[in-house]
C-alpha positions in Angstrom: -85.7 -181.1 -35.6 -87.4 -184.3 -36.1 -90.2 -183.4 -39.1 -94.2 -183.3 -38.7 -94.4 -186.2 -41.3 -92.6 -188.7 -39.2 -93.3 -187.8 -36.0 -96.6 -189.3 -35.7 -95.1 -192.4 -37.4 -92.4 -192.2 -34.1 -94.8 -191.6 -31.8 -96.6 -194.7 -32.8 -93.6 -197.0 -33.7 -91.3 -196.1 -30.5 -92.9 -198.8 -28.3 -92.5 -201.5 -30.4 -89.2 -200.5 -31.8 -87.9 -199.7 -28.2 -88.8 -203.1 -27.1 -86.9 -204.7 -29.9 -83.8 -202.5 -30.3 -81.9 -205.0 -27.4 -82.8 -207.5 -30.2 -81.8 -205.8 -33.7 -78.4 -204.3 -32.4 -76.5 -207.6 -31.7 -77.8 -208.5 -34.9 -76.7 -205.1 -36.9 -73.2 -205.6 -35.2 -73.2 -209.5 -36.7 -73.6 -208.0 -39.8 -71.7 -205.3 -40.0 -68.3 -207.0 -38.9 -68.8 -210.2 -41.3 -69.2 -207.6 -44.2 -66.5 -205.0 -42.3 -64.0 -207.3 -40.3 -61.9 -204.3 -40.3 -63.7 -202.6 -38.0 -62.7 -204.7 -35.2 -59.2 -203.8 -35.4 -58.2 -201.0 -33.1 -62.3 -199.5 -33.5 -64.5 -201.7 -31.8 -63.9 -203.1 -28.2 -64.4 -207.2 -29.0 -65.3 -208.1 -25.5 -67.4 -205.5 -25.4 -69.7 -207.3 -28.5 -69.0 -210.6 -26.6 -70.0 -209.3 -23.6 -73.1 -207.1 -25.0 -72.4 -204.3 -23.0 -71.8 -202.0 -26.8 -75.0 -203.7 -28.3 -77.0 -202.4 -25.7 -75.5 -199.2 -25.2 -76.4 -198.6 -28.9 -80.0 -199.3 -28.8 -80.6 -197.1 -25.2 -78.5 -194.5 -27.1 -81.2 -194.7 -29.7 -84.0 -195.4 -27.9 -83.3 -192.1 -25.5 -82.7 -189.9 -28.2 -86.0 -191.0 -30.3 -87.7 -190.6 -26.9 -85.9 -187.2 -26.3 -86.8 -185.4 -29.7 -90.5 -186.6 -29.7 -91.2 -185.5 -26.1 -89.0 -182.3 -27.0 -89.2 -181.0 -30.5 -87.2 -178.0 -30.5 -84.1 -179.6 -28.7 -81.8 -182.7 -28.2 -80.6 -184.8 -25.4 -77.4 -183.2 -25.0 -76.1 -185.2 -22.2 -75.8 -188.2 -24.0 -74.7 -186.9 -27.6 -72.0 -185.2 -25.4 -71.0 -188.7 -24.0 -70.9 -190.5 -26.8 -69.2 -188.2 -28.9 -66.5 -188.3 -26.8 -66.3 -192.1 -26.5 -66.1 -192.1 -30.5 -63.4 -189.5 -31.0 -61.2 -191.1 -28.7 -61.9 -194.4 -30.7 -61.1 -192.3 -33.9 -64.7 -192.5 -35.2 -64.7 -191.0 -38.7 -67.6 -189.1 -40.1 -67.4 -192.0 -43.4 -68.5 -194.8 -41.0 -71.8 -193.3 -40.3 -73.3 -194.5 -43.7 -72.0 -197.7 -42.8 -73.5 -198.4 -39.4 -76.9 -196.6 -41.1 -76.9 -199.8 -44.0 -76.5 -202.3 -41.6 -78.4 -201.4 -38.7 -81.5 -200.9 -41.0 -81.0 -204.4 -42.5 -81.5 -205.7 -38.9 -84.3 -203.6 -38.3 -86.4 -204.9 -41.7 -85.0 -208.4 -40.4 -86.6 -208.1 -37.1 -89.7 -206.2 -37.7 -90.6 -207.3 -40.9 -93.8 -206.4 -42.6 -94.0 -203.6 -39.9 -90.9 -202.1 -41.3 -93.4 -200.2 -44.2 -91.6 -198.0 -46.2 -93.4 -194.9 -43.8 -91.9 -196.4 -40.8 -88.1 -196.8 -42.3 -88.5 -193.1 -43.9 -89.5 -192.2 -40.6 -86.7 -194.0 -38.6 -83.9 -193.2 -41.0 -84.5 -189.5 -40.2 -84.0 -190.0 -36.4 -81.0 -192.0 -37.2 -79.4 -189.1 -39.4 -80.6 -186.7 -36.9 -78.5 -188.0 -34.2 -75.6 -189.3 -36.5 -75.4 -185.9 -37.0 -74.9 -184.2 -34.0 -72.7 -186.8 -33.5 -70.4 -185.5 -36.2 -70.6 -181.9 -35.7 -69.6 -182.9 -31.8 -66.5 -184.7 -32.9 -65.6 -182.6 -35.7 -65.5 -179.8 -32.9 -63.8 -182.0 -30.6 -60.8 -183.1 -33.1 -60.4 -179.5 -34.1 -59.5 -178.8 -30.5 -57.0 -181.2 -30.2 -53.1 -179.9 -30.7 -52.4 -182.4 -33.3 -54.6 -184.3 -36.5 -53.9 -187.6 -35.6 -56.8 -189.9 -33.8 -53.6 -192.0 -32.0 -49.9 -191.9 -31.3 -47.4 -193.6 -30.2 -46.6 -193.7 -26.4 -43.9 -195.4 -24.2 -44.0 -196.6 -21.1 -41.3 -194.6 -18.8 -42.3 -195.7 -15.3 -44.2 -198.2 -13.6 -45.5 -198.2 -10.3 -47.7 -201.2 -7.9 -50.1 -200.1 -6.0 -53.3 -201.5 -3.9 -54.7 -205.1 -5.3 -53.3 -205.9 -8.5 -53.1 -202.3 -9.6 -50.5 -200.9 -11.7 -49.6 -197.0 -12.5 -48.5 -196.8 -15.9 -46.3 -193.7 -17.2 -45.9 -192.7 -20.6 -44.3 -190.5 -23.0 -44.5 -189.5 -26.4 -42.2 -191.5 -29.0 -42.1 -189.7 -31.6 -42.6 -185.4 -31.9 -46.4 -185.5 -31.8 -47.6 -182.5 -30.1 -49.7 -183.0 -27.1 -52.6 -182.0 -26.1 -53.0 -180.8 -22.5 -55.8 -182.6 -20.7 -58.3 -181.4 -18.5 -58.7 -183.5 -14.6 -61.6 -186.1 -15.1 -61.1 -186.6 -19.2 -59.7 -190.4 -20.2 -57.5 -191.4 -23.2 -57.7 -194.6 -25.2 -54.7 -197.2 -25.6 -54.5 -199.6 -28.2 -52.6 -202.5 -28.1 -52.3 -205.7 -29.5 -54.7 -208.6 -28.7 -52.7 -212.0 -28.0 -54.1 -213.1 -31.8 -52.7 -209.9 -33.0 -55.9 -208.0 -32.8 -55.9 -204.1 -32.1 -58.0 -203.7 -29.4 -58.8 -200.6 -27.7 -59.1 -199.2 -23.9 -60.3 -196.5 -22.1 -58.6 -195.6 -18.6 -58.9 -191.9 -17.1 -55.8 -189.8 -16.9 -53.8 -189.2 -13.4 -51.9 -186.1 -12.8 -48.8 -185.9 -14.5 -46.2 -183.7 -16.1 -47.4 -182.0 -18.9 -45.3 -184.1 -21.2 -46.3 -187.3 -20.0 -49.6 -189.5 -19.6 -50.2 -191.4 -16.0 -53.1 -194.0 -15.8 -53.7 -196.6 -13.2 -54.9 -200.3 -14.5 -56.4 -202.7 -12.3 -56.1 -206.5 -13.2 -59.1 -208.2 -14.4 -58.1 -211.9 -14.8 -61.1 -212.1 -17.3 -60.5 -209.3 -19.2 -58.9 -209.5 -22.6 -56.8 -206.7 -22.7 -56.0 -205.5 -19.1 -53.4 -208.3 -18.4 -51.8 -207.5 -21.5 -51.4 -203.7 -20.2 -51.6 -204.1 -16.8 -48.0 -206.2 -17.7 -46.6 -203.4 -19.7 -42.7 -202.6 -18.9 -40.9 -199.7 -19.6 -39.5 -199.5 -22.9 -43.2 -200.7 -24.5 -44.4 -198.5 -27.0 -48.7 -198.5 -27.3 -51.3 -196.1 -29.3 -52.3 -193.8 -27.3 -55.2 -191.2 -28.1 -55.8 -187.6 -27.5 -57.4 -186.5 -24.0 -61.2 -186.9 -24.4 -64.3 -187.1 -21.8 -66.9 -184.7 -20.3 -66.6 -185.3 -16.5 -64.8 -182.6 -15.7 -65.2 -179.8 -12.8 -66.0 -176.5 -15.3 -69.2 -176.4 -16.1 -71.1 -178.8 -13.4 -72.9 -177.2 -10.7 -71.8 -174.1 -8.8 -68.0 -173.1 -8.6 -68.8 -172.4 -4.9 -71.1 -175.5 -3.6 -70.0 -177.7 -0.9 -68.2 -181.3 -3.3 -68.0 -184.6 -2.9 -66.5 -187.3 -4.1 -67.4 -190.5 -4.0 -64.9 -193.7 -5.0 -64.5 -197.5 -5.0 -61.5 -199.2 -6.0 -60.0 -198.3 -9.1 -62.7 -195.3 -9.6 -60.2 -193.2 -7.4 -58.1 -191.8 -10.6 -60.7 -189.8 -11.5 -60.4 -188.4 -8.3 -57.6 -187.7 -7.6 -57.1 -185.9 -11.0 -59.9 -183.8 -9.8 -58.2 -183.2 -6.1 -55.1 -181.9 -7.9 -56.8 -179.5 -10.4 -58.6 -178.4 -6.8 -55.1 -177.5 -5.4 -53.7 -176.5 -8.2 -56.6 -173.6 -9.0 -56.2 -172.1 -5.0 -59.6 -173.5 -4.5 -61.2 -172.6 -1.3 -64.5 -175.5 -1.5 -65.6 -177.8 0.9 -64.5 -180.5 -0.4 -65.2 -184.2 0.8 -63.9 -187.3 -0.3 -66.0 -190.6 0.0 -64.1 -194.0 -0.8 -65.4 -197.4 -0.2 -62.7 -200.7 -0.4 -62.7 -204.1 0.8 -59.1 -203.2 3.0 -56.9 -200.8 3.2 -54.4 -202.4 1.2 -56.7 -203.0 -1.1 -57.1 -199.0 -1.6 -55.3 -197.8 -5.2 -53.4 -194.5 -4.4 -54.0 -194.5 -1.0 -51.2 -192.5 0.4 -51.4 -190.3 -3.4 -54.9 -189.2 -2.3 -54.4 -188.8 1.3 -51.7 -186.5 0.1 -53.7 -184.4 -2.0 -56.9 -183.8 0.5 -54.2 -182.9 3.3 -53.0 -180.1 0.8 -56.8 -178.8 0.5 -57.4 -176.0 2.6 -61.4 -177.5 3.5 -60.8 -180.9 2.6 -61.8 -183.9 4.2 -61.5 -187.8 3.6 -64.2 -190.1 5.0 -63.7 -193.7 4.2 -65.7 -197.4 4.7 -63.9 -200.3 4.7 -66.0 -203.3 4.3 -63.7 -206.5 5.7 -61.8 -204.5 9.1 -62.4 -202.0 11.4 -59.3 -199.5 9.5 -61.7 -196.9 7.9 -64.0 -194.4 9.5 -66.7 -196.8 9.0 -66.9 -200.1 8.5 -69.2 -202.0 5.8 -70.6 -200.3 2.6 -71.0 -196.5 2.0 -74.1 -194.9 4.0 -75.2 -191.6 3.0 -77.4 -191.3 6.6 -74.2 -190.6 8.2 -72.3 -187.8 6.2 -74.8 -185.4 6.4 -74.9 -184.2 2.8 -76.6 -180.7 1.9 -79.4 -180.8 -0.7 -77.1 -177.7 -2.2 -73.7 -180.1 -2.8 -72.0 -181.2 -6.1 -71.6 -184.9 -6.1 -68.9 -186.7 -8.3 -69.5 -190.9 -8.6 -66.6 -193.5 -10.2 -66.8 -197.3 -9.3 -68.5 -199.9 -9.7 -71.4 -199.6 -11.0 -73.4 -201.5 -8.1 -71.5 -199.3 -5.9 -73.1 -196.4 -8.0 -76.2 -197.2 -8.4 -76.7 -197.9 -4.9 -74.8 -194.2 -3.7 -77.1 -192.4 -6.5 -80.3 -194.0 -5.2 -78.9 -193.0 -1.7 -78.6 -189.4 -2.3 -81.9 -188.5 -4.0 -83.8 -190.1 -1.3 -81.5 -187.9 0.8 -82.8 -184.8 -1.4 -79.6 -184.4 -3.2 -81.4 -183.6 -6.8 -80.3 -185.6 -9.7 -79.0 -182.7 -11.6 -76.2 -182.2 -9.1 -74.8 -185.8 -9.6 -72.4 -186.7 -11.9 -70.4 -189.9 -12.6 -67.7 -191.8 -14.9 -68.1 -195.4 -15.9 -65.5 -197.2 -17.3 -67.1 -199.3 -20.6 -69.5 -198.6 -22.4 -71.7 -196.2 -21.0 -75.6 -198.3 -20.2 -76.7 -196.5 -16.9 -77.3 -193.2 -18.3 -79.2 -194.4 -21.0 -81.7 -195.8 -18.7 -81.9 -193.4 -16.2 
């Protein structure tokens, strides 16, 4: 609970500060890795920083939960601590490099505010800071105590590989040494380290696929500009990678009602998510209504097209819809429009995909009268949507 001395001093500071936190985090990150270079190496995503998707993750995470605590007192924004926390314990986030992000965020902040950065206002600050950092900790402490093992990542494998759709690859891996596994739940992601072409350990998030229980399945779609995916989209069997404990809070428990009409909506890649979700479905005996929505340029451009045909076909109530933008193969052709499926206010809505393609979906749905409670979603990066909506 944020205290009665510095609230005022929040209240009065968070438009200013809020306006220049897109400005003081890509500075706290310059200074922080030419002081801590080590950080970069299997912690910090680097085209993430080149890209400033992380930078501005960080200051919405801040600004939203300095927003949160002011506007209510006796409670936190547990949405996005959930989020986050899980994002840093599949990193390995330890609770000793919370004093370090503190010194070096807090530089850049006197930097860019200068004389406004009175002693009252960094008093003030440093206590929502330490607030959130945390319930950060106490999050991932709970969330490494879970895990079947005490190690952050382990070694993995690759035991099968598998082409599918446009430049999408299914990657199958098993433990390579006697780590014990954690069993995931459908929806959570893992992180995979591997080595940059300089020698860099970079790391990756990629949501998990069905498997067997002794295995790990993820699908990785090609980005000829990304840094890291060609490296493991052109894995081959016999490569060994860190993997990371099962992590991630888009999962079916706990969202909505067990019993409400679901639907899920996917573009490109944003299937495995899915489809991890469709197999937990038939897995449990479930008896929903359960409608799949996926949006591709062609079919043959659809990942795990036949895999999730598959699985709705097993589904007592399920039903596939697709829109196919560049030929007349799907149901409907061009992008997704919520005007013709029909969708009661009461439904449970899943989104994974671009994040245009969400966006747009989202905004669909609530004009629709779907409420925004009863819509959840996955993005794959650093997480900026939520923390602006």
């Amino acid at each position: 609970m944020l205290s009665e001395k510095s609230r005022p001093v929040i209240e009065a500071t968070l438009p200013i500060v809020a306006e220049r936190i897109g400005h003081i985090t890509p500075d706290f990150y310059e200074r922080m890795f030419a002081a801590r270079p080590d950080l970069m190496d299997g912690l910090f995503s680097r085209s993430s920083q080149l890209e400033g998707t992380q930078p501005k993750a960080l200051a919405g995470s801040i600004a939203v939960f300095a927003s949160y605590i002011v506007e209510h007192p006796d409670s936190y924004p547990d949405e996005v601590l959930s989020r986050v926390a899980h994002k840093h314990a599949s990193l390995g986030l330890q609770e000793n490099e919370y004093p370090t992000v503190y010194k070096y965020l807090f530089e850049a902040i006197a930097a860019d505010l200068g004389e406004a950065a009175t002693e009252e206002v960094v008093d003030a600050w440093s206590e929502v800071y330490w607030l959130m950092a945390n319930a950060l900790i106490k999050i991932e402490k709970g969330l490494y105590a879970s895990q079947a093992n005490n190690v952050t990542h382990a070694p993995f494998k690759v035991v099968d590989r598998q082409e599918t759709g446009d430049n999408v690859v299914v990657l199958t891996f098993e433990p390579a040494d006697n780590t014990p596994m954690t069993e995931a739940k459908a929806g959570q992601y893992i992180s995979i380290i591997t080595k940059a072409r300089d020698g860099l350990r970079q790391p990756r998030q990629y949501t998990l696929l069905p498997s067997d229980k002794n295995q790990r399945r993820i699908g990785v779609k090609l980005d000829p500009n990304g840094e890291m995916t060609s490296i493991i989209h052109g894995l081959k069997i016999g490569d060994v990678v860190e993997i990371s404990n099962p992590y991630g809070d888009l999962t079916l428990e706990g969202f909505g009602s067990a019993d409400a009409p679901l639907y899920l909506f996917s573009a490109g890649i944003g299937v495995t998510p899915m489809i991890s979700f469709l197999n937990e479905l038939i897995e449990s005996g479930s008896q929903r209504q359960v409608t799949v929505v996926h949006a591709d340029r062609r079919l043959d451009t659809w990942p795990l097209r036949e895999e999730m045909t598959e699985l709705i076909e097993k589904l007592p109530h399920g039903k596939l819809i697709s829109f196919i933008e560049d030929e007349e193969t799907g149901d409907y052709r061009g992008r997704v429009d919520i005007a013709k499926l029909g969708i009661p206010a009461e439904a449970n809505v899943y989104l994974c995909g671009p994040l245009p393609f969400m966006k747009g979906v989202r905004s669909a749905l609530v004009d629709a009268g779907v409420p925004a409670q009863n819509i959840n979603y996955e993005i794959f990066g650093p997480d900026q949507w939520m923390l602006r909506s």
